[in-house]
N, C-alpha and C positions, 0 to 999 in steps of 0.2 A: 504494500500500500504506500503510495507518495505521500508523505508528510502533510503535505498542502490538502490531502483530502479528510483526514483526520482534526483538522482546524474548524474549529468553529466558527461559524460565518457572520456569528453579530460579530457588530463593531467595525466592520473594514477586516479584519485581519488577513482576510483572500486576497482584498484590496490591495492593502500595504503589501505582501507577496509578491503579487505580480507586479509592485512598482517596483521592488528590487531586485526581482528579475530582471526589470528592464536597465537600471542601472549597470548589474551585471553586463550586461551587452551595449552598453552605451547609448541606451536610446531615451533620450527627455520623455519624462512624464511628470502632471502637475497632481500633487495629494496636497489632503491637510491634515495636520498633526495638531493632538489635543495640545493646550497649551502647556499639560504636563511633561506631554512627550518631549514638545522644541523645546522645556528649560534644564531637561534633561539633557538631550543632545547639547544647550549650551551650554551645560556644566562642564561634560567633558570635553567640548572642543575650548574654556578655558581653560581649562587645568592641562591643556595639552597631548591627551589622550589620542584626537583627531585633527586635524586642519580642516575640517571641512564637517557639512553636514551630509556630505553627499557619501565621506568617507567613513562616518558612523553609522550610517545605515547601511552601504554596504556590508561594512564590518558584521551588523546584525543579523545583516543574511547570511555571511559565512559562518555566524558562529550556529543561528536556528536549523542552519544544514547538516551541520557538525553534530549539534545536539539530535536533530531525528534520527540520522544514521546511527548514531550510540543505541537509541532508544526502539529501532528495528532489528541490531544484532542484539542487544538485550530480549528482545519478546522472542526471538529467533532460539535465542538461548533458554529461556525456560522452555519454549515447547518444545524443543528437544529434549528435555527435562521429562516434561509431561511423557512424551514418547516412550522415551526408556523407563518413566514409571508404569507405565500400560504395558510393557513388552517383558516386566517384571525385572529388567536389568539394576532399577535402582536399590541402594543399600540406605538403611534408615539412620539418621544425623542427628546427634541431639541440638537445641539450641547454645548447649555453652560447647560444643566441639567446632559451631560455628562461629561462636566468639573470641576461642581461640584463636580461630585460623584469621579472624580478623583484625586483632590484636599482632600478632607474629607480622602478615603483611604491611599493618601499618608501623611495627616498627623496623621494617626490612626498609621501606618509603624513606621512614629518616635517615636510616644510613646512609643510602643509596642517592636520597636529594633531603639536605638539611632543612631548607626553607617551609619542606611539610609539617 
């Protein structure tokens, strides 16, 4: 499923998509943004985050891309889950073996990159 169909259609949000699509490809289109949005965009194009507002929105679309593909090989990954639950392959986990293993990974992260 394309991320864009999964979106909820109040509000512009289809809207706002296909205006950054077109950015993406370079092609002008006129929107408006709530007055929350542009003082958001012009926070961080003070703070220097962006030169531009053309370059924060882009940036939104690269990152809303980035985010749904995580969020399709995640559902990808529990039904696979599902699967080998149904095909009886799975083995049963308690919640603190799962606590563990995320405790260990998160402290493999700080070794690995301090800033975590």
């Amino acid at each position: 499923m394309d991320f864009r169909e999964a979106c909820p259609r109040e509000g512009g949000l289809v809207v706002r998509l296909a205006f950054i699509e077109q950015i993406r490809n370079n092609v002008a289109m006129n929107i408006s943004l709530t007055s929350e949005q542009e003082a958001a965009i012009d926070r961080l194009i003070a703070a220097g985050v962006f030169p531009s507002k053309e370059a924060a929105i882009a940036r939104s679309h690269e990152w809303l891309t980035e985010e749904a593909e995580k969020l399709e090989a995640l559902r990808a990954d529990i039904q696979a889950g599902i699967d080998q639950a149904h095909r009886g392959e799975a083995r049963e986990i308690s919640a603190e073996d799962i606590m563990q293993r995320v405790r260990k990974r998160l402290e493999e992260e700080k070794i690995t990159n301090p800033a975590v």
